[in-house]
C-alpha positions as YAML, in Angstrom:
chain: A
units: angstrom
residues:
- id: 1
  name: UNK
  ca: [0.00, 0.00, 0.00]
- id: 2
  name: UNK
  ca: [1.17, 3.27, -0.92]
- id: 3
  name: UNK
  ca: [0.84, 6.03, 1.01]
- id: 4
  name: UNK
  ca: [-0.69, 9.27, -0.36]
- id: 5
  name: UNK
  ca: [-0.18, 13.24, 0.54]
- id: 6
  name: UNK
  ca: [-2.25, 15.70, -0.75]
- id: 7
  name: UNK
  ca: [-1.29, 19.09, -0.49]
- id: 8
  name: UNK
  ca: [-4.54, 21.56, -1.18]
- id: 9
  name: UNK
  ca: [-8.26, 20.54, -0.66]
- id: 10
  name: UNK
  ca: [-9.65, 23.41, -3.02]
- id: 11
  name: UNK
  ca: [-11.63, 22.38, -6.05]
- id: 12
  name: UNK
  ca: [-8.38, 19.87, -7.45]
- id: 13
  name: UNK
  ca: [-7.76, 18.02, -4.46]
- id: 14
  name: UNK
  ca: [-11.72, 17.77, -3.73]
- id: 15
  name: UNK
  ca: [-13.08, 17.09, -7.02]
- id: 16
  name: UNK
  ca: [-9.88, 15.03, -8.90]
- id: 17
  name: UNK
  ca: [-7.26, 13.86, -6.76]
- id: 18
  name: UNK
  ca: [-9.01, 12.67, -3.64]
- id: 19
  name: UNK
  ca: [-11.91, 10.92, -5.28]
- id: 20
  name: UNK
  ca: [-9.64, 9.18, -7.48]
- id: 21
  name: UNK
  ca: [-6.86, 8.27, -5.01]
- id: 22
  name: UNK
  ca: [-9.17, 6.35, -2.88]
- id: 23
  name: UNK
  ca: [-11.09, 4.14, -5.68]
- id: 24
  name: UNK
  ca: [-7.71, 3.04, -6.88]
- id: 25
  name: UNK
  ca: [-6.56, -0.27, -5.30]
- id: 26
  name: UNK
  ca: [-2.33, 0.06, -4.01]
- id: 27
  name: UNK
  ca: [-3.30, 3.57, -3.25]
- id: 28
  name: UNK
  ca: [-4.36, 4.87, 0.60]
- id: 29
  name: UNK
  ca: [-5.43, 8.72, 1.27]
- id: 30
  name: UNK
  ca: [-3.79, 9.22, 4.38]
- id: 31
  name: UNK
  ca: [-3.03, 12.94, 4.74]
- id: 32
  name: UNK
  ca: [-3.72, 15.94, 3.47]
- id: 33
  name: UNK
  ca: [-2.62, 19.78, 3.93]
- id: 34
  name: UNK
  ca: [-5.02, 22.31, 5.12]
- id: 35
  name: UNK
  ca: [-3.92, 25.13, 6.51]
- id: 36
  name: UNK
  ca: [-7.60, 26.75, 7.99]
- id: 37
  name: UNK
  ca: [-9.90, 23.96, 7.69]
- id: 38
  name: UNK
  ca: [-11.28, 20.02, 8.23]
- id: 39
  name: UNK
  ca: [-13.05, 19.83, 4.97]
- id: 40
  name: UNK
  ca: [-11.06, 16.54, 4.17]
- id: 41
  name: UNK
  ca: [-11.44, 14.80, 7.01]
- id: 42
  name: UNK
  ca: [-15.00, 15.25, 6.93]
- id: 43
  name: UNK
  ca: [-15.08, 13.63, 3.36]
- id: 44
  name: UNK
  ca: [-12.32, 11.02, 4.48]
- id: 45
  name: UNK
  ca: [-12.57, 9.83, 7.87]
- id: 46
  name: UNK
  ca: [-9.73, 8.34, 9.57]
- id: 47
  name: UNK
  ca: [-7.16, 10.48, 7.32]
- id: 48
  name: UNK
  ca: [-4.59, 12.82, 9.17]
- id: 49
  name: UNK
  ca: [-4.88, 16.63, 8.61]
- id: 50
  name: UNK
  ca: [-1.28, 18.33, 8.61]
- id: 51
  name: UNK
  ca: [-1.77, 21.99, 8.72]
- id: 52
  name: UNK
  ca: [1.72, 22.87, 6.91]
- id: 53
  name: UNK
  ca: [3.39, 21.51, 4.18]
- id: 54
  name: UNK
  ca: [6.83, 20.92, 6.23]
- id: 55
  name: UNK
  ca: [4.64, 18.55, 8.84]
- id: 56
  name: UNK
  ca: [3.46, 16.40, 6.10]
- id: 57
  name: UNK
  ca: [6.74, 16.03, 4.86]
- id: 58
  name: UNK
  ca: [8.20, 14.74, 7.96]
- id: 59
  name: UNK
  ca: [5.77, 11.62, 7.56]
- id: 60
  name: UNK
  ca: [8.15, 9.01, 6.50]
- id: 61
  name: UNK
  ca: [4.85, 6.98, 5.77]
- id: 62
  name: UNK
  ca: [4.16, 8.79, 2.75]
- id: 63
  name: UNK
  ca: [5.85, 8.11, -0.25]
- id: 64
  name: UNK
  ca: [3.93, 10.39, -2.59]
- id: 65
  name: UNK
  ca: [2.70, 14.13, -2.30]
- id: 66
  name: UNK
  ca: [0.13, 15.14, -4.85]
- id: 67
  name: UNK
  ca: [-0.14, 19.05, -5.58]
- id: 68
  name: UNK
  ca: [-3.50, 20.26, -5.79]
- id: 69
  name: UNK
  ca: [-2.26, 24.32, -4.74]
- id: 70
  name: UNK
  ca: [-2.87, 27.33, -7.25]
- id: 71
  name: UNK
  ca: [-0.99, 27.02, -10.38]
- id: 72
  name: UNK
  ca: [2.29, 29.79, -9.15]
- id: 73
  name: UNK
  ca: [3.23, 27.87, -6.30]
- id: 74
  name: UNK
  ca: [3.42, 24.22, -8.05]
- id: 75
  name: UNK
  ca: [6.98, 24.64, -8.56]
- id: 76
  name: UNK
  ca: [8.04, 25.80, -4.89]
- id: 77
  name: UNK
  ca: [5.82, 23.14, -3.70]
- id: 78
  name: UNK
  ca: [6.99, 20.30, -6.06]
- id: 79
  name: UNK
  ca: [10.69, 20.97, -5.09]
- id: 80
  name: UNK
  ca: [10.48, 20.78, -1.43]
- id: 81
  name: UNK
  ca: [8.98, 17.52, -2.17]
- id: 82
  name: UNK
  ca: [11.70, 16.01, -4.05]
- id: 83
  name: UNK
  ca: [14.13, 17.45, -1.56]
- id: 84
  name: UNK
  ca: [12.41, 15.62, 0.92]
- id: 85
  name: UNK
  ca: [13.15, 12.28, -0.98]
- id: 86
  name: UNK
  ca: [9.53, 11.73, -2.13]
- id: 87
  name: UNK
  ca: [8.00, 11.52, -5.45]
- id: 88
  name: UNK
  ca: [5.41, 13.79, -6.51]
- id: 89
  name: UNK
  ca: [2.36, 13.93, -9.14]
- id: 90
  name: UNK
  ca: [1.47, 17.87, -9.81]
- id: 91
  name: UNK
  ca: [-1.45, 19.13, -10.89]
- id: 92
  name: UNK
  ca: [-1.52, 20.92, -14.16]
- id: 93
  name: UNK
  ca: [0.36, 23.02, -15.13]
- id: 94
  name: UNK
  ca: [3.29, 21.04, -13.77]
- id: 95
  name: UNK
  ca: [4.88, 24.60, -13.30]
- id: 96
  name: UNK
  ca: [4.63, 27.46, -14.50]
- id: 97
  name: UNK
  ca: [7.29, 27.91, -17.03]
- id: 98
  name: UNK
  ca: [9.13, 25.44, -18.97]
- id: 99
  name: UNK
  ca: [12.64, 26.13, -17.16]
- id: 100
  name: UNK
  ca: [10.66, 25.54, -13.94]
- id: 101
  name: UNK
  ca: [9.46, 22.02, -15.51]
- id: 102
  name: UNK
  ca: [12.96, 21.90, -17.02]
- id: 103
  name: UNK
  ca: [14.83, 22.18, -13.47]
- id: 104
  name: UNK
  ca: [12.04, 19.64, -11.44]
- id: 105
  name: UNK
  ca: [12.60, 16.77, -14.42]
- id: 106
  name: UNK
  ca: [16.41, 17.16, -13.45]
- id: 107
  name: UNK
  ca: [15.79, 17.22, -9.99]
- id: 108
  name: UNK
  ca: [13.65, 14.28, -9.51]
- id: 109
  name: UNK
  ca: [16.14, 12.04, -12.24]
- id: 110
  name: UNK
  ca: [19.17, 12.64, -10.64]
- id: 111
  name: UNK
  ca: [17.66, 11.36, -7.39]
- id: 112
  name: UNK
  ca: [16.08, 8.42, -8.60]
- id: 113
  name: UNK
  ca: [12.02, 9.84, -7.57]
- id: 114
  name: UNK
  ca: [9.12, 9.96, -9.80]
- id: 115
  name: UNK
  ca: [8.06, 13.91, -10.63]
- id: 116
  name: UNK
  ca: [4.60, 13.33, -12.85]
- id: 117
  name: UNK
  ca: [2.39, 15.68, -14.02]
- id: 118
  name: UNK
  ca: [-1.59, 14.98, -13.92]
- id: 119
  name: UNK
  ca: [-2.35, 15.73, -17.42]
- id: 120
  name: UNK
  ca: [-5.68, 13.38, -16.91]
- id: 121
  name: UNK
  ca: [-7.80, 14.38, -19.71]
- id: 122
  name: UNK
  ca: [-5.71, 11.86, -21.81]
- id: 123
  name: UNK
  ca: [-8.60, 9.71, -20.18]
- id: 124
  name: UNK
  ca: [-11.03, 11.62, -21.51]
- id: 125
  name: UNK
  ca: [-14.00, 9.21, -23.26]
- id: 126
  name: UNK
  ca: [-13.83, 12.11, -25.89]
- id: 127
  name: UNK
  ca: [-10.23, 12.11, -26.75]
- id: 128
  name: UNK
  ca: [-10.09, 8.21, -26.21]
- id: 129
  name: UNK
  ca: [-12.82, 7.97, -29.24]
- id: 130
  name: UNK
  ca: [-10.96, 10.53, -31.17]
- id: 131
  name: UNK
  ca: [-7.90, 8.58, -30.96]
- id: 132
  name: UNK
  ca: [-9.86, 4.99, -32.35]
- id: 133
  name: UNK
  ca: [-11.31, 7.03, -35.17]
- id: 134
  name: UNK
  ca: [-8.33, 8.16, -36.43]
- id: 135
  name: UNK
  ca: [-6.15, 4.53, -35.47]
- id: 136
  name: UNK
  ca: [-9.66, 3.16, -37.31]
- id: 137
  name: UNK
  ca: [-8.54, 6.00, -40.60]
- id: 138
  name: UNK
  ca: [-12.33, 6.29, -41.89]
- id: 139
  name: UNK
  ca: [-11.53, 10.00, -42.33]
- id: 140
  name: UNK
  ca: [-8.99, 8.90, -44.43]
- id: 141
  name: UNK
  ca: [-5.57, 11.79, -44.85]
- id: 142
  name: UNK
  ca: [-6.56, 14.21, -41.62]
- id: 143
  name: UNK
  ca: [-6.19, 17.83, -42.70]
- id: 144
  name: UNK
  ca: [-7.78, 19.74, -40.25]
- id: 145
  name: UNK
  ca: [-8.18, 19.13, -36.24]
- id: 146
  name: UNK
  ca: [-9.87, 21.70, -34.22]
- id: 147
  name: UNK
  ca: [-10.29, 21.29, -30.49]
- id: 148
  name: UNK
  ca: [-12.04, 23.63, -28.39]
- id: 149
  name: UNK
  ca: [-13.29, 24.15, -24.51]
- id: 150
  name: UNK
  ca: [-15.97, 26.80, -24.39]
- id: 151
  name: UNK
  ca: [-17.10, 28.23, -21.42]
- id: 152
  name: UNK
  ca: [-20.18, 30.53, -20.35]
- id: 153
  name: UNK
  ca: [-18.95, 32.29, -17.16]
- id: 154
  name: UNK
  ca: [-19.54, 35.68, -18.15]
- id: 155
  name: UNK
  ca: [-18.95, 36.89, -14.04]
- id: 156
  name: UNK
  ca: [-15.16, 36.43, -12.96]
- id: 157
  name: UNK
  ca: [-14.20, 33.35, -11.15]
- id: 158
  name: UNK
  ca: [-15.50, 33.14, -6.97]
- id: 159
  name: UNK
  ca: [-11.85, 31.77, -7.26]
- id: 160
  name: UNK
  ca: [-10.30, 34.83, -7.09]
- id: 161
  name: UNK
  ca: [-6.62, 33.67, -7.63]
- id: 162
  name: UNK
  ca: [-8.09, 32.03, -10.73]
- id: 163
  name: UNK
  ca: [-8.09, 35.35, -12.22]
- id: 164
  name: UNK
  ca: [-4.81, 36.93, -10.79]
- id: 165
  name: UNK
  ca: [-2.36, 37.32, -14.16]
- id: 166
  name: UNK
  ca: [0.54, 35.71, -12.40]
- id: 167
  name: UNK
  ca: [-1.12, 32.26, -12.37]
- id: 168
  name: UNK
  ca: [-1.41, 32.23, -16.07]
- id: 169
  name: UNK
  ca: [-4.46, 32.65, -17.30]
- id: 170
  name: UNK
  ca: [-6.86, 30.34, -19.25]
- id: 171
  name: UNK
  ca: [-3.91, 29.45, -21.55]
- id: 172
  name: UNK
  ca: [-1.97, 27.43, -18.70]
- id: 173
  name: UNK
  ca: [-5.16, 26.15, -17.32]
- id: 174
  name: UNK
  ca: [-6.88, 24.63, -20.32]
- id: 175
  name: UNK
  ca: [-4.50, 25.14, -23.02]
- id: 176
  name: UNK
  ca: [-2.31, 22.43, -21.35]
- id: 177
  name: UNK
  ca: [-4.80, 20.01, -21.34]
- id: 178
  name: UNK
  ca: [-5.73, 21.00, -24.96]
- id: 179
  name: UNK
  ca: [-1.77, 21.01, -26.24]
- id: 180
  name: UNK
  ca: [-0.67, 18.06, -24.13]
- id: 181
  name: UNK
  ca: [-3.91, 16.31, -25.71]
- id: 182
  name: UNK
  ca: [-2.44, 17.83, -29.59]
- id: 183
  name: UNK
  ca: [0.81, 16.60, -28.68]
- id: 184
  name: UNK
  ca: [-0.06, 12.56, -28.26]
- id: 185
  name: UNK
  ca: [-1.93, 13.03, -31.28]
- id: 186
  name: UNK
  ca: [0.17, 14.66, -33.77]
- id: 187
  name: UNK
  ca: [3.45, 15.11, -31.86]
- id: 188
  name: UNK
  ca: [5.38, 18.26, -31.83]
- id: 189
  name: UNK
  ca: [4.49, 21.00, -34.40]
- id: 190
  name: UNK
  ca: [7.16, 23.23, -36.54]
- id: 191
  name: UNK
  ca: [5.46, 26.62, -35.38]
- id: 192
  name: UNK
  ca: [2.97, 28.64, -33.68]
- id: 193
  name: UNK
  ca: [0.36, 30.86, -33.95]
- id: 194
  name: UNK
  ca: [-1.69, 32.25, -31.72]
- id: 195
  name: UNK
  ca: [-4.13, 34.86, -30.14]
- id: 196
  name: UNK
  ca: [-4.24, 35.37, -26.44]
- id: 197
  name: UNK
  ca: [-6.38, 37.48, -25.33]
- id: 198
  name: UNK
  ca: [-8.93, 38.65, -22.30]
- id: 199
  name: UNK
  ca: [-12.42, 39.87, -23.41]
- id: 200
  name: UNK
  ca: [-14.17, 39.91, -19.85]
- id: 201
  name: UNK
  ca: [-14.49, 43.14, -17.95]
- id: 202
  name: UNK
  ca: [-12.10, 43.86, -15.19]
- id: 203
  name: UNK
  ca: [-8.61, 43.10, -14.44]
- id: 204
  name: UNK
  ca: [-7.05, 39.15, -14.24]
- id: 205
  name: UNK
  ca: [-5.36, 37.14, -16.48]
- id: 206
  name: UNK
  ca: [-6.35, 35.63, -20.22]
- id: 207
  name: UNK
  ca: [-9.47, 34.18, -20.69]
- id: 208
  name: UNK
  ca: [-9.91, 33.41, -24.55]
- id: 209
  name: UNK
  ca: [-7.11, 32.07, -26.67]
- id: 210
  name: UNK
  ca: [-6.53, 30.15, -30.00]
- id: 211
  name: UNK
  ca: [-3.67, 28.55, -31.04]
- id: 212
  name: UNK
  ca: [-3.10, 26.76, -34.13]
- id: 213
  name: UNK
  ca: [-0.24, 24.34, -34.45]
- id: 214
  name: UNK
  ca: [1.70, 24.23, -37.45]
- id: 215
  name: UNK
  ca: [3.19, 20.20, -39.24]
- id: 216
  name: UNK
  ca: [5.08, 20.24, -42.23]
- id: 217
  name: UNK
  ca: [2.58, 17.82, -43.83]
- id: 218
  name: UNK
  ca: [-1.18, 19.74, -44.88]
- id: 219
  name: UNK
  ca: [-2.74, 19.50, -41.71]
- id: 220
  name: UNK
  ca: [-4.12, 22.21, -39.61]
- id: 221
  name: UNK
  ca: [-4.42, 22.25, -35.77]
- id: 222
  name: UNK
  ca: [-6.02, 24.28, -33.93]
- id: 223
  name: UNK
  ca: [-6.69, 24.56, -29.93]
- id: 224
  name: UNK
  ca: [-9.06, 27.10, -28.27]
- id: 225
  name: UNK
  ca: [-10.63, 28.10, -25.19]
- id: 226
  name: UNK
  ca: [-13.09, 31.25, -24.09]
- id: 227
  name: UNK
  ca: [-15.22, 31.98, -21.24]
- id: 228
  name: UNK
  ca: [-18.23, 33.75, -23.19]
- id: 229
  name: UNK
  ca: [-19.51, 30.64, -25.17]
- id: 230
  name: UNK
  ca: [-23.37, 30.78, -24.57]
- id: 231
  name: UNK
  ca: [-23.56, 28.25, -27.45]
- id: 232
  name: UNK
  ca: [-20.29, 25.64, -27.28]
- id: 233
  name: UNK
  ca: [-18.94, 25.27, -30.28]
- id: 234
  name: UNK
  ca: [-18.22, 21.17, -31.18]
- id: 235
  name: UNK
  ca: [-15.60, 19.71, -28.54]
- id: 236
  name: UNK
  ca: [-14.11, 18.27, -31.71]
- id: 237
  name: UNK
  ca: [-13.95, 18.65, -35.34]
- id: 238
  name: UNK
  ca: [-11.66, 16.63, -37.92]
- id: 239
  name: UNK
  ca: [-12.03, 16.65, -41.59]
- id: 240
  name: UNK
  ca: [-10.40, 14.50, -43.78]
- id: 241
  name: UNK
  ca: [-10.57, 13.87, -47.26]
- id: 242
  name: UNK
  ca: [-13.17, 11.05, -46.77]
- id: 243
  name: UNK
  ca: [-15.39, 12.60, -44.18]
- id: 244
  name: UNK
  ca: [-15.80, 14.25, -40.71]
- id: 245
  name: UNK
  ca: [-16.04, 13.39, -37.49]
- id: 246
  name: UNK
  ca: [-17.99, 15.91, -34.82]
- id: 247
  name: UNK
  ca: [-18.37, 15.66, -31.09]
- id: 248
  name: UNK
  ca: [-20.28, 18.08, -28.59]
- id: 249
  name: UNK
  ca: [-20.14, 18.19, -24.69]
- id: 250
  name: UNK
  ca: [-17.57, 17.36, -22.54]
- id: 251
  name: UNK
  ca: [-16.23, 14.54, -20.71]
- id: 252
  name: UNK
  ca: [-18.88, 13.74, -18.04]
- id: 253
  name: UNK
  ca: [-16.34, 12.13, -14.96]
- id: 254
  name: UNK
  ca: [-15.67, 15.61, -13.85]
- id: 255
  name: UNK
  ca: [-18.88, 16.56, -12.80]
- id: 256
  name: UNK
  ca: [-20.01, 13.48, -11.45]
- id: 257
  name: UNK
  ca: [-16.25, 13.40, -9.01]
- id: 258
  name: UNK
  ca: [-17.23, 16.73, -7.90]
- id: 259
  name: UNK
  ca: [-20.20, 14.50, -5.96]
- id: 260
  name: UNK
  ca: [-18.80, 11.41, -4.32]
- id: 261
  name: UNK
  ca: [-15.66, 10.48, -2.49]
- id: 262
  name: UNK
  ca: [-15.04, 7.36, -3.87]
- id: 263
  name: UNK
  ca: [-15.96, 5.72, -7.77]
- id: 264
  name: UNK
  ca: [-18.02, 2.77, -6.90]
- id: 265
  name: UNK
  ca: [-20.54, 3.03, -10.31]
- id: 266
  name: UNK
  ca: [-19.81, -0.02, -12.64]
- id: 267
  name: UNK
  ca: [-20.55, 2.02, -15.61]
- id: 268
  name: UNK
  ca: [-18.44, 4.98, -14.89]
- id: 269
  name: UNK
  ca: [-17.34, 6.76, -17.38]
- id: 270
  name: UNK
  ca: [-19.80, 5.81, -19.96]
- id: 271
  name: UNK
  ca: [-21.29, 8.31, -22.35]
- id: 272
  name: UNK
  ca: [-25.29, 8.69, -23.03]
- id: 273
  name: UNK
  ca: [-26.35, 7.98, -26.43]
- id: 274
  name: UNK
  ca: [-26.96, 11.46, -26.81]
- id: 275
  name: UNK
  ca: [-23.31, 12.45, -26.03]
- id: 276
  name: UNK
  ca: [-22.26, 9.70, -28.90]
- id: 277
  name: UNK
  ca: [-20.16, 11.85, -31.71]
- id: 278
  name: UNK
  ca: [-21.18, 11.54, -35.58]
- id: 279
  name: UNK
  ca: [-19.06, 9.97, -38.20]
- id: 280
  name: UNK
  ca: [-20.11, 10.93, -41.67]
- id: 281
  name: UNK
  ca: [-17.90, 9.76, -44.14]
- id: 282
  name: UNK
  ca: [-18.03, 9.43, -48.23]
- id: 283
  name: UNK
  ca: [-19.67, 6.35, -49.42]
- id: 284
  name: UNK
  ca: [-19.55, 5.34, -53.09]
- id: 285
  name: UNK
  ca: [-20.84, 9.45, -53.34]
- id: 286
  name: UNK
  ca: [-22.88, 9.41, -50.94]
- id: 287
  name: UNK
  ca: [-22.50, 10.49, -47.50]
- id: 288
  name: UNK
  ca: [-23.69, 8.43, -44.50]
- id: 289
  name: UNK
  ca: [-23.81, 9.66, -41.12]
- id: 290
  name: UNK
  ca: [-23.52, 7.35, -38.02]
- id: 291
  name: UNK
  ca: [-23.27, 8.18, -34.16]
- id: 292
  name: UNK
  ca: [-19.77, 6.78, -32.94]
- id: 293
  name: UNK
  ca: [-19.78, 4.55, -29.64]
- id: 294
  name: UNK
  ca: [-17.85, 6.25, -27.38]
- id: 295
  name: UNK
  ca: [-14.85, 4.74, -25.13]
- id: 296
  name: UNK
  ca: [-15.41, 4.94, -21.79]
- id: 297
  name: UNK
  ca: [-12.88, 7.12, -20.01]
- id: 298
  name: UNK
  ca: [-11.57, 6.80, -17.04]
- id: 299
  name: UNK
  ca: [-9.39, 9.46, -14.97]
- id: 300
  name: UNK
  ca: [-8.23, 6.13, -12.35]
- id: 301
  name: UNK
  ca: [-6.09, 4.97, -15.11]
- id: 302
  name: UNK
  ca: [-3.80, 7.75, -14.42]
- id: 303
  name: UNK
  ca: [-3.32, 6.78, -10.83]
- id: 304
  name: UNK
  ca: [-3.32, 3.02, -11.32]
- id: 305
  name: UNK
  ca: [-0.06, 3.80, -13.64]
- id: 306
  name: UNK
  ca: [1.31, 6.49, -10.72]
- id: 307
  name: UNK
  ca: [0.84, 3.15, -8.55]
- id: 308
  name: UNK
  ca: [2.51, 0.88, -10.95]
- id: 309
  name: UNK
  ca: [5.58, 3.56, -11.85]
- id: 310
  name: UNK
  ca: [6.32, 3.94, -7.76]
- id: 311
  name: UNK
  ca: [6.16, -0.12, -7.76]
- id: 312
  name: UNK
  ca: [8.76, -0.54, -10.80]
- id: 313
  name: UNK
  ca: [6.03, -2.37, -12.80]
- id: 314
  name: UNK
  ca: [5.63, -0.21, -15.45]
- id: 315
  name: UNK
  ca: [6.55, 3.76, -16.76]
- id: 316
  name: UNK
  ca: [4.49, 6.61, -15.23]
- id: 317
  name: UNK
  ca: [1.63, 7.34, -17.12]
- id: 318
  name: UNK
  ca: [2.63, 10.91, -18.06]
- id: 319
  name: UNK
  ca: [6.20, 12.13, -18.40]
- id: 320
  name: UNK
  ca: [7.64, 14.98, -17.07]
- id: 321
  name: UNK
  ca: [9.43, 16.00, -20.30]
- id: 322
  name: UNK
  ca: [5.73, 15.85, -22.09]
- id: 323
  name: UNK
  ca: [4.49, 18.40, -19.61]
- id: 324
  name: UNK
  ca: [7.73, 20.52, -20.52]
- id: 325
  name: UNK
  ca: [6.47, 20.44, -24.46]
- id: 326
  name: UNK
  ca: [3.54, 21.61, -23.80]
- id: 327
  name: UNK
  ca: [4.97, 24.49, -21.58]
- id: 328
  name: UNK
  ca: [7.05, 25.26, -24.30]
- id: 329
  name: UNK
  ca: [4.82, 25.29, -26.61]
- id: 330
  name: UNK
  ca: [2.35, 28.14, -24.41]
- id: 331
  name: UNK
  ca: [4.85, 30.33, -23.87]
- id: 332
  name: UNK
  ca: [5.52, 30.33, -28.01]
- id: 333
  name: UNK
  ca: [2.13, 31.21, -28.47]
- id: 334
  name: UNK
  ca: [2.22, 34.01, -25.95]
- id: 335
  name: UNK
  ca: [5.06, 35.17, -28.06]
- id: 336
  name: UNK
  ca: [3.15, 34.54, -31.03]
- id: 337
  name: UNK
  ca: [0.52, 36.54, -29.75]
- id: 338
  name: UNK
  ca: [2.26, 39.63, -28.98]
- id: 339
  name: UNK
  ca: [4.63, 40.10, -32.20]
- id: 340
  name: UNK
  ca: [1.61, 38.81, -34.22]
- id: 341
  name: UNK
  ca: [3.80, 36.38, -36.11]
- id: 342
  name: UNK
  ca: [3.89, 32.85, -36.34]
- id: 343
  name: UNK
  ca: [7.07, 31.51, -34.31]
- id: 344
  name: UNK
  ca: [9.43, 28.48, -35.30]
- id: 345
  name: UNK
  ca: [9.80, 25.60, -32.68]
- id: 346
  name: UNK
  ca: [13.26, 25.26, -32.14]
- id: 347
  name: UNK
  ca: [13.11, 22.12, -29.95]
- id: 348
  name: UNK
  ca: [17.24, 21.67, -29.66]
- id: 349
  name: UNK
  ca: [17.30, 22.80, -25.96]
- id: 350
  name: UNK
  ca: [14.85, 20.24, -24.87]
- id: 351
  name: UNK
  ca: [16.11, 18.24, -21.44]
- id: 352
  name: UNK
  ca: [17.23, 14.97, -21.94]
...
């Protein structure tokens, strides 16, 4: 049994980590870090509430800290951990600049500990489908991938360090899931261009942004993410030059975590017939449309391969040096963004 730390018990630790540490077998909640409050132990009886990070860390019981804290102090947070000889699963972003990610990777390889970022939505039901249609190739050659997270929150966040500009924006909070989600896809693009931009009133960070990846071969990707989206526009869209594929809605696991402590449902993570997406592809001339069964997603897959990496039974099932791409890749589009140029990849200083 491993023992887990969570650090944070705001809307990650409550809603993701928690819920999923405790319905994955190998894997025991046993503390987490709340500086003002006993919401945790409330949800999680029996677990030990540390009121400082530096008490937790003297636990020699645990042998993994997850960071659930706002997105500016993952990097302080991540590196006491490894300092304290304990491997460590962060909450997106991994940190907040690629150096940051750049200096942790080192860090946690030269000491032999496991530093993994929780880029879950790779067990998404949506992007699991997406992936079989295109392994399946009825679009047949891909030439244009759009993938978008709309919004409709029109009133700023009652997360207030949501909208402070020094925690990134909605380009570090969604646009790594969206990138890191381009990235297993299509790998890692010659250029960038992007728009970042915030339309809400007041002051805070970015909150709209498109980015559009650029491959050497015809195909177009583009990522993008807004807050005033009254009408989402299709979670997915590929075209190829024997159809489309389209998908609306988004992955269902993260509301339904947000009310239970523990995933006990034997159909979790299993779309409505509703939700299905639509192939329609070219026929003999004709086009036929047909809904697409859906793979069921599944965030625990993330921490069963957390459980399996700390065991030596298999590879974590994200790698630091992906989360490090996609970092990259953010701050070229914020680059992008303000010279209003595309901008080349140059990927030669990448960590090994």
């Amino acid at each position: 049994m491993i023992r887990v730390g969570l650090v944070g018990f705001g809307m990650a630790g409550r809603v993701f980590h928690a819920p999923l540490i405790s319905s994955v077998e190998g894997l025991e909640l046993a503390a987490v870090v709340e500086r003002n409050s006993d919401q945790s132990a409330q949800r999680y009886p029996g677990i030990t509430t540390y009121r400082t990070l530096e008490e937790l860390l003297a636990d020699s019981s645990i042998k993994l800290v997850v960071v659930a804290t706002p997105n500016a102090t993952h990097y302080e947070i991540a590196l006491q951990v490894l300092e304290a000889a304990k491997s460590v699963v962060v909450d997106k972003p991994a940190a907040l600049t690629s150096a940051q990610i750049a200096d942790l990777l080192g860090l946690a390889g030269a000491v032999g500990l496991h530093y993994i970022p929780f880029h879950n939505r790779r067990w998404d039901s949506d992007f699991k489908t997406v992936q079989h249609v295109l392994h399946e190739k009825s679009l047949g050659s891909l030439v244009h991938f759009e993938s978008t997270f709309d919004r409709w929150r029109p009133e700023l966040s009652s997360r207030a360090w949501k909208e402070d500009a020094e925690q990134g924006g909605i380009l570090v909070d969604l646009g790594t899931h969206l990138v890191d989600q381009a990235l297993v896809l299509f790998g890692s693009p010659e250029s960038v261009g992007a728009e970042v931009r915030r339309e809400r009133n007041g002051e805070g960070g970015n909150d709209s942004f498109t980015l559009r990846l650029h491959y050497m071969t015809s195909l177009s990707v583009t990522v993008s993410a807004n807050a005033l989206s009254s009408l989402a526009r299709p979670r997915f869209h590929l075209r190829g030059n024997r159809g489309n594929y389209w998908k609306w809605g988004l992955d269902l696991q993260e509301e339904a975590l947000g009310k239970i402590t523990k995933i006990d449902a034997p159909d979790w993570g299993k779309e409505p017939s509703d939700h299905w997406g639509t192939l329609c592809v070219d026929a003999d001339g004709s086009v036929v449309s047909q809904p697409v069964e859906p793979i069921d997603g599944d965030y625990r897959l993330f921490y069963a391969g957390v459980r399996d990496a700390l065991l030596e039974k298999g590879k974590p099932p994200v790698v630091a040096i992906d989360a490090w791409r996609t970092a990259r890749i953010l701050e070229w589009a914020l680059e992008s963004a303000k010279s209003h140029r595309d901008v080349e990849c140059d990927w030669s200083a990448e960590p090994q």
